[in-house]
Every structure is written in C-alpha cells, then in structure tokens.
C-alpha positions as CSV (number, residue, x, y, z in Angstrom):
1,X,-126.0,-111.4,87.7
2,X,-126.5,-108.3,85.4
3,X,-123.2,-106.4,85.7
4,X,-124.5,-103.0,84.0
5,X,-126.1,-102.0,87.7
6,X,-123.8,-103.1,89.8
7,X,-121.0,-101.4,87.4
8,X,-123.3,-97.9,87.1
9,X,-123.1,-98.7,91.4
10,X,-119.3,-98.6,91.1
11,X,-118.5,-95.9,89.4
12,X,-120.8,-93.3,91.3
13,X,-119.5,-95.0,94.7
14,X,-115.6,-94.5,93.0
15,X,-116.5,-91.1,93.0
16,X,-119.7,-89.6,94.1
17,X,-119.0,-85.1,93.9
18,X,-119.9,-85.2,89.9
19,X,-123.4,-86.9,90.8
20,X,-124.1,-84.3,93.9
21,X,-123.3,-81.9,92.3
22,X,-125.6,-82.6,89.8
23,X,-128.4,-83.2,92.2
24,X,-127.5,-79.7,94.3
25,X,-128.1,-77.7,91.1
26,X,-131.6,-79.9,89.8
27,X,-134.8,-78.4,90.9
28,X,-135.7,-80.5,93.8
29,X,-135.2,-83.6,95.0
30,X,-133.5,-86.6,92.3
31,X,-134.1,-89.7,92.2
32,X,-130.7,-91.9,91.9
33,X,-131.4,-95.6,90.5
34,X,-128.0,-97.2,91.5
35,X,-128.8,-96.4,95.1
36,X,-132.7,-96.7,94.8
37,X,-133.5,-93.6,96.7
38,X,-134.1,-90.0,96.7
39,X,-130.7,-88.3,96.6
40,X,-130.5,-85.4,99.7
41,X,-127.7,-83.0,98.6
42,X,-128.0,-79.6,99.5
43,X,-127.0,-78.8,102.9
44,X,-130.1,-77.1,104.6
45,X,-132.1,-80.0,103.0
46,X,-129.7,-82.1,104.6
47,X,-130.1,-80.6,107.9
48,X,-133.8,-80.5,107.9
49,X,-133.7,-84.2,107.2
50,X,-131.8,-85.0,110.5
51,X,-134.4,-82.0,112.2
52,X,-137.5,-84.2,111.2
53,X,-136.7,-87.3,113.1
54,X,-140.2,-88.2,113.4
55,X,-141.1,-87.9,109.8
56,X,-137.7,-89.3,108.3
57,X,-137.1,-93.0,110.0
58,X,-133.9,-94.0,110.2
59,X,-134.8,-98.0,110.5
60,X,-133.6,-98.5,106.8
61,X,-130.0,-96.5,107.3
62,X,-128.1,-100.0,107.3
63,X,-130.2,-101.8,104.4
64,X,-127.5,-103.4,102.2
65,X,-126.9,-102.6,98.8
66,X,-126.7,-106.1,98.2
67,X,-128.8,-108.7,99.2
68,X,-127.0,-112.2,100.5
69,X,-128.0,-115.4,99.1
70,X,-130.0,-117.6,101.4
71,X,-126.5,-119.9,101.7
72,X,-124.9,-116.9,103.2
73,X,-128.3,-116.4,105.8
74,X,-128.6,-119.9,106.5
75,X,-124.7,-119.5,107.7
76,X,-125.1,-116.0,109.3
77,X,-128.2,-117.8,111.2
78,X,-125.1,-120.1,113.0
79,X,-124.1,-116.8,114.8
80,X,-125.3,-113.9,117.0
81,X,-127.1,-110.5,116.3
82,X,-129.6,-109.3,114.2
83,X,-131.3,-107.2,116.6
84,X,-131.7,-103.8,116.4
85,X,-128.9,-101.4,117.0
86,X,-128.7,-97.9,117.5
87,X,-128.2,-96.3,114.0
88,X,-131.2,-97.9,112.5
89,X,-133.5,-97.4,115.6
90,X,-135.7,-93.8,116.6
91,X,-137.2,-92.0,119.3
92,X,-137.3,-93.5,122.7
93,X,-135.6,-97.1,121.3
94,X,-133.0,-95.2,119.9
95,X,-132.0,-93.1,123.4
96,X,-132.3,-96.1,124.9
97,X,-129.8,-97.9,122.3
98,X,-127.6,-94.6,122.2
99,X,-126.9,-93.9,126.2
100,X,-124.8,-96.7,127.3
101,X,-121.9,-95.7,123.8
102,X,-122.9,-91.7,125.2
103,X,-121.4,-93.2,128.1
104,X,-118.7,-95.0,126.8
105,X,-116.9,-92.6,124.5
106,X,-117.9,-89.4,126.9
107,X,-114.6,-86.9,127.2
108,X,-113.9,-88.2,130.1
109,X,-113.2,-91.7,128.5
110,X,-111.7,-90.7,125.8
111,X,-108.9,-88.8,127.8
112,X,-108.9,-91.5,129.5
113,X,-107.7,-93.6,126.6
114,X,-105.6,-90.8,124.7
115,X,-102.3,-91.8,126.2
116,X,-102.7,-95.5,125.3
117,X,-103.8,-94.0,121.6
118,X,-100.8,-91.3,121.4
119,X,-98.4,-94.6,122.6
120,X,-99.6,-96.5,119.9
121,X,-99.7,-94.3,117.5
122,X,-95.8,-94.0,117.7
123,X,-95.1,-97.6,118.2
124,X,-96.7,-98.3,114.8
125,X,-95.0,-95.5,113.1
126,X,-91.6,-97.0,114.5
127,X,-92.6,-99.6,113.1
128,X,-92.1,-98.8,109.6
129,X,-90.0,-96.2,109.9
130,X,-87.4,-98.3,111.5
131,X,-88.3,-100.9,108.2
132,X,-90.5,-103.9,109.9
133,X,-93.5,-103.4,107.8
134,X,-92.0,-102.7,104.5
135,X,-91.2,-105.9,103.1
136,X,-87.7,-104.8,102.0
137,X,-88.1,-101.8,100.6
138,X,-86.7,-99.1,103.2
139,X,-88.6,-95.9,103.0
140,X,-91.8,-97.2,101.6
141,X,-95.2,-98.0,103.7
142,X,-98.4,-98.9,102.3
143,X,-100.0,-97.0,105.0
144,X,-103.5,-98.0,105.4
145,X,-102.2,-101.3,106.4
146,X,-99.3,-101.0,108.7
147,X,-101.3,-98.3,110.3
148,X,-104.7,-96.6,109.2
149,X,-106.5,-100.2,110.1
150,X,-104.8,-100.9,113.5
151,X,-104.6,-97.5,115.2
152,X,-108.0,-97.6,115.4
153,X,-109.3,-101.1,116.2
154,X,-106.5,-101.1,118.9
155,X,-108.1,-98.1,120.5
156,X,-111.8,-99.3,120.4
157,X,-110.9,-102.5,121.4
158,X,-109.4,-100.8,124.5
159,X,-112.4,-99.1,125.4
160,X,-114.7,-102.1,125.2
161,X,-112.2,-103.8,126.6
162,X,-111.2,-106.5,124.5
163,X,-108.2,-108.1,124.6
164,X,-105.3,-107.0,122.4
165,X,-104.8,-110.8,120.8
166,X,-108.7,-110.4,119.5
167,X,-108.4,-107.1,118.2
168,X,-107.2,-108.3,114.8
169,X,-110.1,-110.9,114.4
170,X,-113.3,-108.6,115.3
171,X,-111.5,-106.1,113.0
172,X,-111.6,-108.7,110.3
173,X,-114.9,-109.0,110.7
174,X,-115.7,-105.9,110.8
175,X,-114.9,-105.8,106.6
176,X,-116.0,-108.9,106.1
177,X,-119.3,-107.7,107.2
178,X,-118.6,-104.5,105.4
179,X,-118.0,-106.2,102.0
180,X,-121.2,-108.8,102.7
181,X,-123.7,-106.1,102.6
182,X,-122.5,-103.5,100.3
183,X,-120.4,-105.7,97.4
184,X,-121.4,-108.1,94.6
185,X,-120.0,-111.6,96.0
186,X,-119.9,-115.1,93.9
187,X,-121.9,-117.3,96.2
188,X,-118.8,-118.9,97.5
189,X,-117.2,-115.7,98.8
190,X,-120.3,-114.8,100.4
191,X,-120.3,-118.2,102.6
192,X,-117.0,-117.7,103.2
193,X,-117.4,-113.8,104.4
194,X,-120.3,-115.1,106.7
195,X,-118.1,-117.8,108.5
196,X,-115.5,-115.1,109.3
197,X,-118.4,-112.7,110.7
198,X,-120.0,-116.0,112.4
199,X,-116.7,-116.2,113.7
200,X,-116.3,-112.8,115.2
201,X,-119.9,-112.7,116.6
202,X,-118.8,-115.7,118.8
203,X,-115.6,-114.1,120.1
204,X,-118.1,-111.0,121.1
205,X,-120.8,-113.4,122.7
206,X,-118.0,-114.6,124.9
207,X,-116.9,-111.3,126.0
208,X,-120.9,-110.3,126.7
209,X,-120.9,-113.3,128.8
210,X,-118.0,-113.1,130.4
211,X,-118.7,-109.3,131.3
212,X,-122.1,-110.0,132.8
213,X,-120.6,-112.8,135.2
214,X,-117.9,-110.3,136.1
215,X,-118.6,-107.0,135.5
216,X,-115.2,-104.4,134.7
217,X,-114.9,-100.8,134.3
218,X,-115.2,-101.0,130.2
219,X,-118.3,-100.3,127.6
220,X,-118.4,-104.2,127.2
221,X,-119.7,-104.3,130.2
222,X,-122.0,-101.4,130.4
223,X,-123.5,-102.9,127.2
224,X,-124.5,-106.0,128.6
225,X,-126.1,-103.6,131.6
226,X,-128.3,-102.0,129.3
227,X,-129.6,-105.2,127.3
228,X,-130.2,-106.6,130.9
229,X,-131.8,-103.6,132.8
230,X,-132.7,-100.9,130.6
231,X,-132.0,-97.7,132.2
232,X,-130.6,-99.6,135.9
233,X,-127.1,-100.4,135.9
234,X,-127.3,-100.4,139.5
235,X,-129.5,-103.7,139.3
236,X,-127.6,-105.0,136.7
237,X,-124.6,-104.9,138.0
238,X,-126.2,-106.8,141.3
239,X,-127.6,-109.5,138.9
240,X,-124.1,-111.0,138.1
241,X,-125.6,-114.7,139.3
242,X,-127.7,-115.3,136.1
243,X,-126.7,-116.1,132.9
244,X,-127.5,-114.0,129.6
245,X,-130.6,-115.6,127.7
246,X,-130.2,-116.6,124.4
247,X,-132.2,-113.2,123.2
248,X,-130.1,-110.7,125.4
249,X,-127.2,-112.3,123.7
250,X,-128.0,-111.8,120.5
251,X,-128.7,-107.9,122.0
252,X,-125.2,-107.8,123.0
253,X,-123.5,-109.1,120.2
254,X,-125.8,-106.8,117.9
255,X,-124.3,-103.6,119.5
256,X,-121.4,-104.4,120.3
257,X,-120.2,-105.9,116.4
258,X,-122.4,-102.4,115.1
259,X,-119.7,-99.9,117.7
260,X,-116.6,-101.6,117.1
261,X,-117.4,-101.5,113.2
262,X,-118.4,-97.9,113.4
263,X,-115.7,-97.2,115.8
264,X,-112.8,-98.7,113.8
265,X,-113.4,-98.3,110.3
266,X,-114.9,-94.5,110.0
267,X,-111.6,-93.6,111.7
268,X,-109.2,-95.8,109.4
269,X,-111.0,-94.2,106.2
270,X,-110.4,-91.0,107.7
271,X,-106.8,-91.2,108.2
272,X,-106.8,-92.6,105.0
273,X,-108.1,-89.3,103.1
274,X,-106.7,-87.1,105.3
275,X,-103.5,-88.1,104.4
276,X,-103.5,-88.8,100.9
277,X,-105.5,-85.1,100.6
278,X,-102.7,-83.5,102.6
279,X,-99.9,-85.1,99.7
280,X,-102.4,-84.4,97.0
281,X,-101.3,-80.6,98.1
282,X,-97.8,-80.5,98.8
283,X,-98.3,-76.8,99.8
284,X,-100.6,-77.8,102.5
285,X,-98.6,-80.7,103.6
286,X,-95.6,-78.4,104.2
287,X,-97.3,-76.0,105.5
288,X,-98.6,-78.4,108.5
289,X,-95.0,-79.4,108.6
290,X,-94.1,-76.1,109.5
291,X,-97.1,-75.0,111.7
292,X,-98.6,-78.1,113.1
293,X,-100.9,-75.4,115.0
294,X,-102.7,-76.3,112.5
295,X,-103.5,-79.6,112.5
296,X,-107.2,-79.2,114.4
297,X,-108.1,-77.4,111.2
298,X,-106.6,-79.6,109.0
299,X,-108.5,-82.8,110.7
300,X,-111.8,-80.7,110.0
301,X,-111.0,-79.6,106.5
302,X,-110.2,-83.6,105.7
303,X,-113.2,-84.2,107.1
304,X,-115.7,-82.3,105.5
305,X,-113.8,-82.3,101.9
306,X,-114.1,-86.1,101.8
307,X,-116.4,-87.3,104.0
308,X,-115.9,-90.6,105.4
309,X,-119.1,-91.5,106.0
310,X,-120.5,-90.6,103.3
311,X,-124.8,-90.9,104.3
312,X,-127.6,-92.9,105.5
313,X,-130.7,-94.0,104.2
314,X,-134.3,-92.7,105.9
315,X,-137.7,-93.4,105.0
316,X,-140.6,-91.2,105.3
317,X,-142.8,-92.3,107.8
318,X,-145.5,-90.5,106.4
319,X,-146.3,-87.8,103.0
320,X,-144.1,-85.1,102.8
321,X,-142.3,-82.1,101.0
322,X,-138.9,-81.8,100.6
323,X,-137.1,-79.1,98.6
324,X,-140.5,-78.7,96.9
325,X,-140.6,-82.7,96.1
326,X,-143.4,-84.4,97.6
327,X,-143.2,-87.9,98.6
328,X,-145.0,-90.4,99.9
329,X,-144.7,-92.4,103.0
330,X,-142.2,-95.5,102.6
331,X,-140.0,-92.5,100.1
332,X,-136.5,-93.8,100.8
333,X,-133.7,-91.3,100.9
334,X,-130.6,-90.9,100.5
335,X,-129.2,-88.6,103.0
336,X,-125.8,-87.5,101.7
337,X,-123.3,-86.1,104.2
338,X,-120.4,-85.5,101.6
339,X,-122.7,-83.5,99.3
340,X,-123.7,-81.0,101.9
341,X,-120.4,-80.5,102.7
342,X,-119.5,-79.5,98.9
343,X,-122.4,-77.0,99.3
344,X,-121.1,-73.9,97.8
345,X,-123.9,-72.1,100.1
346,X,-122.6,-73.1,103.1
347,X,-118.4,-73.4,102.2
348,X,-117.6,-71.0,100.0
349,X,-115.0,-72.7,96.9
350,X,-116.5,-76.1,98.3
351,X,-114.0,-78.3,96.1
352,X,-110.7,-76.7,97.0
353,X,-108.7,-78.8,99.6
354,X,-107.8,-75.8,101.8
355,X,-107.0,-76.4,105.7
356,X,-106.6,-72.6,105.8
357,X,-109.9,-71.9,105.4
358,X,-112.0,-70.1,108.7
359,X,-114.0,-73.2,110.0
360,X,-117.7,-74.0,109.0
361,X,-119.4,-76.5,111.2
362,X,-119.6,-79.5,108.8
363,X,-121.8,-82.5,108.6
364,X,-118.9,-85.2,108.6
365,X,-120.0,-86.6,111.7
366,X,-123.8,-86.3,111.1
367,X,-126.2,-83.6,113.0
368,X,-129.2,-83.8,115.4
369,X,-130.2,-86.9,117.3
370,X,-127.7,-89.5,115.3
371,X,-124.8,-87.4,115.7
372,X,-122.2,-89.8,116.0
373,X,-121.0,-90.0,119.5
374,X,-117.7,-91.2,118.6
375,X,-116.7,-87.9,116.8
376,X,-114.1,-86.7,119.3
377,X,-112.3,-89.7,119.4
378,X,-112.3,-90.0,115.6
379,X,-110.8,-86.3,115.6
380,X,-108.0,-87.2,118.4
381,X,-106.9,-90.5,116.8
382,X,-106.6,-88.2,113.4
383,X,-105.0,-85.1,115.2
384,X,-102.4,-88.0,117.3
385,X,-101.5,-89.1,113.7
386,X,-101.2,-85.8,112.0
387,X,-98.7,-85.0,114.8
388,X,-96.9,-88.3,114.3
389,X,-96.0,-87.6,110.7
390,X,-95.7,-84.3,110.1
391,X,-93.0,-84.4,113.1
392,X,-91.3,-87.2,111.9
393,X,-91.9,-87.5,108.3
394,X,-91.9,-84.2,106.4
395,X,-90.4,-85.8,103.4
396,X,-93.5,-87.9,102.8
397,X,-94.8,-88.1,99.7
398,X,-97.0,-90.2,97.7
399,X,-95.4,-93.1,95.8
400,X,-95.7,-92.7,91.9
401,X,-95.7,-96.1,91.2
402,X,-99.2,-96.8,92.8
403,X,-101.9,-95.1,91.9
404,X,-104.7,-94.4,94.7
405,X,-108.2,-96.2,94.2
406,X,-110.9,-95.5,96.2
407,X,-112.6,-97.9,97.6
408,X,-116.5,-98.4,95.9
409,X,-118.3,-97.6,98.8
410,X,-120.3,-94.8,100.8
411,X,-120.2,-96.2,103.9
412,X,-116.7,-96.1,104.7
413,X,-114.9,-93.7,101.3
414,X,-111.2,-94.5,101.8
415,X,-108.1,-95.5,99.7
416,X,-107.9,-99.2,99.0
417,X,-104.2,-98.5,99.5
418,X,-101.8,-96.0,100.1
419,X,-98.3,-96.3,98.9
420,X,-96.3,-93.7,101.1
421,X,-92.3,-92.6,100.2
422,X,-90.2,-90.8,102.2
C-alpha cells in the first residue's frame, strides 16, 4: 500500500481550515485529490448545493474513503444491512427513509428523554469527580472516555430503546464501522473490525425482531413499522403475527446501525471540541463560568467553529455550473460544512473562537432536506454538559502533559483524547 496518499489524506483530515481556506479564495470550484472530489467551500455555494437536491444526489454521501478487502466483505456478508439508509437516499425514498427518525427525535421526544440525559449526565461527572474513572490519579479525567462516548450512546440507546447492558457493544460498533470505512487497516484489523460490526448488526436484528412481535412505544419499533408498511403504522402495528423476512431485516438493521452511529458519535465529537475550544480560551471558559446564560451561545459558536461533521459527498446527476465551474454529470463533491462556517462573508473574523459573538445561523447541522433531525438533541446533550462543568468544575483546565490530536477524519472531527485537570 502506497503511504504518500493516504499520508497527504491525513494531514488535510488532521486539520482541514488551511485547505478551505485555500479553496474559498481560488476562482471557482477546486478539485482536492486526497478526497477525489470537487471541494464546496464557500458558504452560499454550499447552500445552493443542499437547494439543488435534484441536481446534486446524495447516494454517494457515505462512500468510504477506503475500500475493504474482499476478506473483510466476505465477513461483513455474515451480518445484516446494506440497504439503503436515509443519508445516502433522495426525493421520495429519502422522505420515506427520513419520517419514522422525524418522528422519533421530534421535541416532544426529546423532552421526553431530557431528564434521563440531564440524570446521566451528572452520574458520569460524579463519577470522576468523586475519582472512579481516573485510575489513581485524583483530579485528572481523560474526558472523551469517561464521558464524551457514553453520554450520548446512553441517550440514543434510550430512545430506540435498547437496553442499557447493549449500549456499550452497538457503540463499539459504531467505531469499528467508523474506522472500517474511512482508515487504512492491515488486512487482519480489517477482519477483525468486521466481526465486531457483524457482531453488533446481530444484537440490532434481534431487537428489530423482537419489536415487530411486540411492538413498544420506542423508535426501534417505529422502524420496523416503516420497513414493514411504508407510510401505515396502523397496519403494522396489527401485523405483529408474522415474522420479519430476511430482506426487511436487513432494512431494519440498515437504519437502525446508520441512527444510532449518527446519533452517538456526532454528539461525542461535539462535546469533545466544545470543550477543549472553551480551555483553548481560558477567557471564554471563565466567562461561561460566571454567566452560564450563555451556554446556548456557546453550544452554537462550538459548533460552527469546528464542525463536527465536517461534509458529505454529492454527485451531479446531470451537467452543471457551480461557482462558475462546470461539471459534468457523475462530478463528485465535496460538500464542506466546516468551510462554510469559516466563511468570512457570512461570520465576520471566521477563525476567532468567540461565544460572544451575535448568532449567525450556521451550517453545523446541515441545511435543506438532509438537515439532520437529530440537531436539538445534539444541542441539549451539549448544553446539559456545559451546565455540568462549568457548575461544578470552574478550575478545569487542560492537562499539559498530553497534547490534543485530532482525530484524521471528516466524518466525526473530535479529539482522540482529552486529558482534563482540575
């Protein structure tokens, strides 16, 4: 394997803002190798991108970076999925796809679940402040483990209604599927990674099946209504007598591995920059400290400054101009939701961290038809966690003896840990 590209691929993941902000200033569209696609960076071409639906298809957004080796497929074809899900899907497949999550994470749902969230929320901060995640070392936390990675997993799994002892598992997965199509694997890791999502694709079968045999008040089981009768929960909910076929299982599992991945690990790499932004800027820090008022701000500031998500692919579905670059049909973009939110146009001194800054409606969570449905509950799990530390943490600081990597990736931009002192 040549490691020159997938190096090249590193270092622009590492850090992207140099590259778009190279692209915003170039006349045009420009054409980025390492992700083989047409990079999107300005804002309003952003926008107008997520506009044109019809002529930019979003069936390639998930298209890994890296492609398995048959040994991993022929493991992945053990398992379930492989269907279409509702990120890579348009028009009326992808309303169809979209309404049963619109559903699912409505407000009312997820004020539902807030309680449970704020509860634990504080249960895992006790648990390090009181010194049972920090392996001896009182005051210390590596916080994307003892917290970024379960606050989030525990509260999507509660909405789908999983059960908290499987939580950890389809979490697992979750990166392992992560890592499987957007790293460079030795053969062996890459069997191994597919056996562990294998794994968690069986765990979600059984829930699909169990749902549809007895049906509960959960997104679980309003998944398996819409894979069984599109559009007539009514009829699928009086069809509990026959079993899932083997295709509407492999439906199931499909949309429910692509929510809970979408619904766990955007949030965790949110809290992750949130945070480590905040203690980048002890002045800001402080000043949340001392006027948590501010925290809605802050969660949207985090957001657009270092987007999470960072973008999705779409291909042109037929020839086109964009910012005076003409493509042809089958053109695969780039669509880069952290560059338009450095746009200079759109947020004035785009690079400064600055939660005092009067709020411009960012692209963090997407714009148009895929707007993420799941952004309020991202926002409230971020908002419960600001609230948790700057209340009972103000000392916290980042710990100089571990320096902050980011993870190489722009599908989920997060530390790969963060070392916290207070």
């Amino acid at each position: 394997m040549d490691s020159q590209p997938h190096d090249r691929l590193d270092e622009l993941q590492s850090d992207p803002y140099p590259h778009y902000a190279r692209a915003r200033d170039a006349q045009g569209l420009t054409f980025v190798p390492e992700l083989d696609a047409w990079l999107v960076a300005r804002d309003a071409d952003v926008r107008e991108v997520l506009r044109r639906a019809g002529d930019f298809s979003s069936a390639g957004a998930l298209r890994p970076d890296v492609m398995p080796s048959p040994a991993a497929f022929a493991v992945l074809g053990g398992g379930f999925g492989g269907r279409p899900v509702v990120v890579g899907a348009d028009g009326a497949q992808h309303q169809e796809l979209r309404a049963p999550i619109v559903k699912g994470l409505s407000p009312a749902r997820v004020a539902a679940v807030l309680p449970y969230a704020a509860e634990r929320a504080a249960a895992l901060v006790d648990a390090f402040v009181n010194g049972e995640q920090v392996q001896g070392k009182p005051g210390h936390v590596e916080l994307m483990s003892a917290y970024a990675r379960r606050l989030p997993g525990d509260v999507i799994g509660r909405i789908v209604g999983l059960a908290p002892a499987d939580i950890p598992a389809v979490v697992h997965g979750g990166y392992r599927a992560e890592e499987l199509l957007f790293r460079p694997l030795p053969e062996d890791e890459q069997i191994a990674v597919a056996q562990d999502m294998v794994a968690t694709q069986h765990i979600l079968d059984r829930y699909a099946r169990d749902r549809h045999a007895e049906p509960r008040e959960d997104l679980c089981t309003d998944i398996v209504a819409s894979v069984t009768h599109p559009g007539d929960a009514d009829a699928a909910a009086a069809d509990g007598g026959a079993e899932l076929t083997l295709d509407q299982r492999h439906e199931a599992v499909s949309h429910l591995q692509n929510l809970l991945i979408a619904g766990h690990l955007t949030t965790t790499a949110l809290i992750g920059t949130t945070v480590l932004h905040l203690l980048r800027h002890p002045d800001q820090w402080e000043l949340l400290c001392a006027e948590p008022d501010r925290i809605p701000a802050a969660v949207e500031e985090a957001a657009r400054y270092d987007t999470a998500l960072q973008g999705f692919r779409r291909v042109t579905t037929r020839p086109v101009t964009l910012a005076g670059t003409e493509l042809p049909a089958g053109a695969t973009l780039f669509v880069a939701f952290g560059a338009a939110n450095r746009d200079g146009e759109r947020h004035p001194g785009p690079d400064e961290f600055d939660i005092t800054r009067t709020p411009v409606r960012h692209l963090a969570f997407g714009f148009g038809a895929h707007a993420c449905p799941g952004s309020q509950l991202a926002r409230e799990q971020l908002r419960l966690t600001l609230q948790e530390l700057t209340s009972r943490l103000p000392g916290l600081r980042l710990a100089e003896d571990h320096p902050v990597t980011m993870r190489p990736t722009m599908i989920h931009r997060s530390p790969e840990s963060l070392h916290l002192t207070w």
